[in-house]
C-alpha positions as semicolon CSV with decimal commas, in nm:
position;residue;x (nm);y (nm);z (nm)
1;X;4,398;19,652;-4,708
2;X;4,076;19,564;-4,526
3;X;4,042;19,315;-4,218
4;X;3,924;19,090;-4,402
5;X;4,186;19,046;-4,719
6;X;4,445;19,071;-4,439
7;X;4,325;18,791;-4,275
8;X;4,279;18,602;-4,615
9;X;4,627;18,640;-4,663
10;X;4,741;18,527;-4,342
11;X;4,528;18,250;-4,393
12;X;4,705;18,156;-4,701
13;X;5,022;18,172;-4,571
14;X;4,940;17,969;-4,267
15;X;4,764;17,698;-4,487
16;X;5,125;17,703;-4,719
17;X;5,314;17,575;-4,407
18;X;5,063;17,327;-4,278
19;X;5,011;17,210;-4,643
20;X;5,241;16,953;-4,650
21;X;5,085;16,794;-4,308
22;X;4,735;16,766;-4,472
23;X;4,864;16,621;-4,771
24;X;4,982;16,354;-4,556
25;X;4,673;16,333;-4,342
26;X;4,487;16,294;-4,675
27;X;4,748;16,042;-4,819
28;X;4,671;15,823;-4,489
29;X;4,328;15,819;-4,582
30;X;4,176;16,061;-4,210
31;X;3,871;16,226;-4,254
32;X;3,803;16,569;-4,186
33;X;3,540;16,446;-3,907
34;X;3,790;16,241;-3,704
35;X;4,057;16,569;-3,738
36;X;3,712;16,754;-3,610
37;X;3,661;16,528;-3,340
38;X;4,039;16,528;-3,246
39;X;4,022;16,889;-3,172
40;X;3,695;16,824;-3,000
41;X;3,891;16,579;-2,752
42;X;4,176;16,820;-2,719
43;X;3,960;17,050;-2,572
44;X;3,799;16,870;-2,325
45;X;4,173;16,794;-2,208
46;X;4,216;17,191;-2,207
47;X;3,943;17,192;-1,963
48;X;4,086;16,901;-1,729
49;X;4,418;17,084;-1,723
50;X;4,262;17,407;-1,573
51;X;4,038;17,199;-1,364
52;X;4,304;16,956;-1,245
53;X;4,508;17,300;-1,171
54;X;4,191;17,431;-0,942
55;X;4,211;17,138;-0,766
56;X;4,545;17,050;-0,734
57;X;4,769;17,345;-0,747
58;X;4,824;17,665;-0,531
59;X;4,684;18,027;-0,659
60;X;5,057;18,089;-0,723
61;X;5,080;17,790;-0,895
62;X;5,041;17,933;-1,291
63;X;5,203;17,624;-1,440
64;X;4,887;17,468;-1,506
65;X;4,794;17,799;-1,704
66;X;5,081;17,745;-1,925
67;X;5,011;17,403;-1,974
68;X;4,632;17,432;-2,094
69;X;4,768;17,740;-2,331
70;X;4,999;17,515;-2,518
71;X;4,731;17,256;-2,539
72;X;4,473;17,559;-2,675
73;X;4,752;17,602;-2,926
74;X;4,798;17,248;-2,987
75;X;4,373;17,207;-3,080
76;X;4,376;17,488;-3,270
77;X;4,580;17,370;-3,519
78;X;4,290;17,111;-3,598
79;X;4,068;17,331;-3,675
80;X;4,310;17,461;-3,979
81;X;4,380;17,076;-4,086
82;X;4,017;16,937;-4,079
83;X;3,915;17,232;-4,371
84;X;4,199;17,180;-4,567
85;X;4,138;16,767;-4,541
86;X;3,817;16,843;-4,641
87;X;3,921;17,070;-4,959
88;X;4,203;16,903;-5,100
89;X;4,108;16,531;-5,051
90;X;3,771;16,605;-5,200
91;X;3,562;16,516;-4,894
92;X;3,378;16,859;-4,792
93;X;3,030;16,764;-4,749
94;X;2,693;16,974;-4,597
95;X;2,702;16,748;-4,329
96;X;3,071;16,789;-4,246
97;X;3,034;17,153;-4,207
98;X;2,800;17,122;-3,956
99;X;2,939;16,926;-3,788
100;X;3,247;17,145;-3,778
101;X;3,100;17,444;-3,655
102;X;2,885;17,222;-3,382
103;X;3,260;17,050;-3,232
104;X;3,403;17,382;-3,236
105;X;3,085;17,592;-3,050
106;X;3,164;17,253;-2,768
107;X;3,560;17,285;-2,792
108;X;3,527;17,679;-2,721
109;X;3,258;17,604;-2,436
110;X;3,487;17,344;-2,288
111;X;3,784;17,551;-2,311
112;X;3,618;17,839;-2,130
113;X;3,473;17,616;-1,856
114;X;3,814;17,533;-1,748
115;X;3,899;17,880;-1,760
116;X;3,618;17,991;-1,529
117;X;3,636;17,724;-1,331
118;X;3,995;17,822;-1,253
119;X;3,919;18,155;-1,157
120;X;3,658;18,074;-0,941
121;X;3,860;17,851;-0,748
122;X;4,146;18,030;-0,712
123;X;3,939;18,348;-0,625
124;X;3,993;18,545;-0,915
125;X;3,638;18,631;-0,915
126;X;3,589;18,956;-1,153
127;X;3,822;18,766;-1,401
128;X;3,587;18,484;-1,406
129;X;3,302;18,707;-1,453
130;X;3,499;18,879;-1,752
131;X;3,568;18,560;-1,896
132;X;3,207;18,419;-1,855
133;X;3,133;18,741;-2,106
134;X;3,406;18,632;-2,335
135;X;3,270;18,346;-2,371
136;X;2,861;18,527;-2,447
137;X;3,040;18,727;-2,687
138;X;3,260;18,424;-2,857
139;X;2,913;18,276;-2,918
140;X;2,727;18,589;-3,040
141;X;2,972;18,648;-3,300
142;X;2,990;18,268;-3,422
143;X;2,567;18,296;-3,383
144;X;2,513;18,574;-3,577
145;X;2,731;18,468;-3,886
146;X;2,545;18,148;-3,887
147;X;2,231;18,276;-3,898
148;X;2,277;18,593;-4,131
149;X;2,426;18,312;-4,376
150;X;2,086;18,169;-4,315
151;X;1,911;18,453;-4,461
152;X;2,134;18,456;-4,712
153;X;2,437;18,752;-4,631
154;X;2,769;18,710;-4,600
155;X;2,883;18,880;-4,237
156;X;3,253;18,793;-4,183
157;X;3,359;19,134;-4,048
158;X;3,486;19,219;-3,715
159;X;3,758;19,151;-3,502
160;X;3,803;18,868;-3,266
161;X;3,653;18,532;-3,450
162;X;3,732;18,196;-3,395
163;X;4,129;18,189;-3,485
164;X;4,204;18,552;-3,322
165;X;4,012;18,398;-3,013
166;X;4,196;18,067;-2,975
167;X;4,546;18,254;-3,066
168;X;4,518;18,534;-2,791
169;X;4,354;18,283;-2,550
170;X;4,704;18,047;-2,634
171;X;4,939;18,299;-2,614
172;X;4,822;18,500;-2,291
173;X;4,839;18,185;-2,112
174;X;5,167;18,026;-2,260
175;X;5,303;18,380;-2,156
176;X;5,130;18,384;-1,802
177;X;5,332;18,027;-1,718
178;X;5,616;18,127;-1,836
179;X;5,614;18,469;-1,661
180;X;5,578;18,321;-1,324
181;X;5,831;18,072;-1,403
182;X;6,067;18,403;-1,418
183;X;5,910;18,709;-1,171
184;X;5,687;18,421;-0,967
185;X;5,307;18,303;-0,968
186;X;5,234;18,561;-0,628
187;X;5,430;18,852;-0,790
188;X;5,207;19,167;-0,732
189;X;5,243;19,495;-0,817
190;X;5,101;19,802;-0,581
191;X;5,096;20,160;-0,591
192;X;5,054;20,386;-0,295
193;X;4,723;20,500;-0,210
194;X;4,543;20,242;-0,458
195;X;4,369;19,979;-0,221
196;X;4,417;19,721;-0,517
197;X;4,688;19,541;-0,680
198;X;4,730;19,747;-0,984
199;X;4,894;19,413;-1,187
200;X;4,992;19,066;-1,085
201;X;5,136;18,760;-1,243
202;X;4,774;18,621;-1,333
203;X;4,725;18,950;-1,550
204;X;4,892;18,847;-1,814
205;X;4,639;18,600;-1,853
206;X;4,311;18,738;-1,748
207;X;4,356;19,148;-1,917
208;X;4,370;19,001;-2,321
209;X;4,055;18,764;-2,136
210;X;3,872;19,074;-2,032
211;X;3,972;19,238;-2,384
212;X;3,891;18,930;-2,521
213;X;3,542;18,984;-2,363
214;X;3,493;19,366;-2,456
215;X;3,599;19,297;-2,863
216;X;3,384;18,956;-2,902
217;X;3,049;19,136;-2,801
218;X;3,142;19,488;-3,018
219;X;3,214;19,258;-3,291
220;X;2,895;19,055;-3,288
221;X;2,699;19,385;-3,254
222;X;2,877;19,492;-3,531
223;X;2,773;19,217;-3,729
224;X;2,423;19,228;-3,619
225;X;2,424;19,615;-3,760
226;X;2,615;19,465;-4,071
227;X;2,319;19,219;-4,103
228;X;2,021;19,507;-4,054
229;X;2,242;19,716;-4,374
230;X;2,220;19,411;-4,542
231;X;1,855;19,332;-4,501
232;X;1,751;19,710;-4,592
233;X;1,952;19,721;-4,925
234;X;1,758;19,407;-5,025
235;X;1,445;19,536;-4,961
């Protein structure tokens, strides 16, 4: 089974459990644009979490990280709800998928603001830096769909898109809070003769960021070769 039918079928099976939600949602008469917008708003508070944490709390201090991760979790389920509004109340429009993919290019940019603004002030510097390219490559592989559907090819494949990203993103830093609620936020692991800390608590958040960051950028150069294969056969 390719990437692609796999992730069709998770898809489906997702959109059977939250099914029952948007049939409500579309009962009470919201609009996919307000669900959009939601999720919009969500994110912002994503970023004031992590940027509240900077501010307020201690580098050992991961709670915050927790926090925003349940809150990524939390937004991402919009961005399931406001498609399936859309479909099964009838209401997709042109003008309603743009605007969907504009909210969620500002929700991911928000959400990795607060991320590197974090790092930064809590001195995590390379992580910020890796992040900062997770977030070039989250963009490049969003960008280059959207404009090879503009010349008229379909370029879906690859790994990390929008729902991988906001999952692994969630997850990493659910797990980070709750890890230092159990081993501590200043936990750090050495090994003799390495002049580094080989893993600390914060790790569990910032490694799947710095794969996150690798994946995202092989994925939109992917596409962009995907794209070029695409072009030649048409020719």
């Amino acid at each position: 089974m390719s990437q692609i039918a796999m992730r069709d079928r998770l898809q489906k099976n997702i959109y059977s459990v939250i099914d029952p939600v948007v049939h409500g949602l579309v009962k009470a008469g919201v609009t996919p644009n307000f669900i959009t917008t939601t999720g919009l708003i969500l994110n912002i508070g994503v970023a004031i979490v992590f940027i509240v944490g900077a501010e307020e709390g201690h580098r050992g201090d991961l709670r915050y990280v927790g926090w925003a991760g349940g809150l990524i979790l939390f937004a991402g389920l919009f961005d399931m709800l406001d498609g399936q509004v859309a479909r099964i109340g009838n209401m997709s429009s042109r003008f309603g998928a743009l605007y969907d993919s504009v909210l969620d290019r500002y929700s991911e940019l928000f959400m990795f603001l607060g991320i590197c603004y974090y790092l930064v002030a809590h001195h995590y510097f390379l992580s910020s830096l890796f992040a900062f390219i997770a977030l070039i490559g989250s963009m490049m592989v969003s960008y280059t769909r959207a404009r090879s559907e503009g010349l008229g090819i379909q370029n879906k494949g690859g790994l990390m898109q929008r729902p991988e990203r906001v999952v692994l993103t969630a997850l990493s830093a659910i797990a980070c809070g709750i890890t230092a609620s159990i081993i501590g936020g200043d936990y750090k692991l050495t090994i003799p003769g390495i002049p580094f800390h080989v893993f600390e608590t914060m790790s569990v958040f910032t490694i799947p960021i710095t794969v996150m960051a690798v994946l995202t950028n092989i994925t939109a150069i992917k596409r962009l070769m995907d794209a070029k294969k695409a072009l030649d056969n048409k020719v």
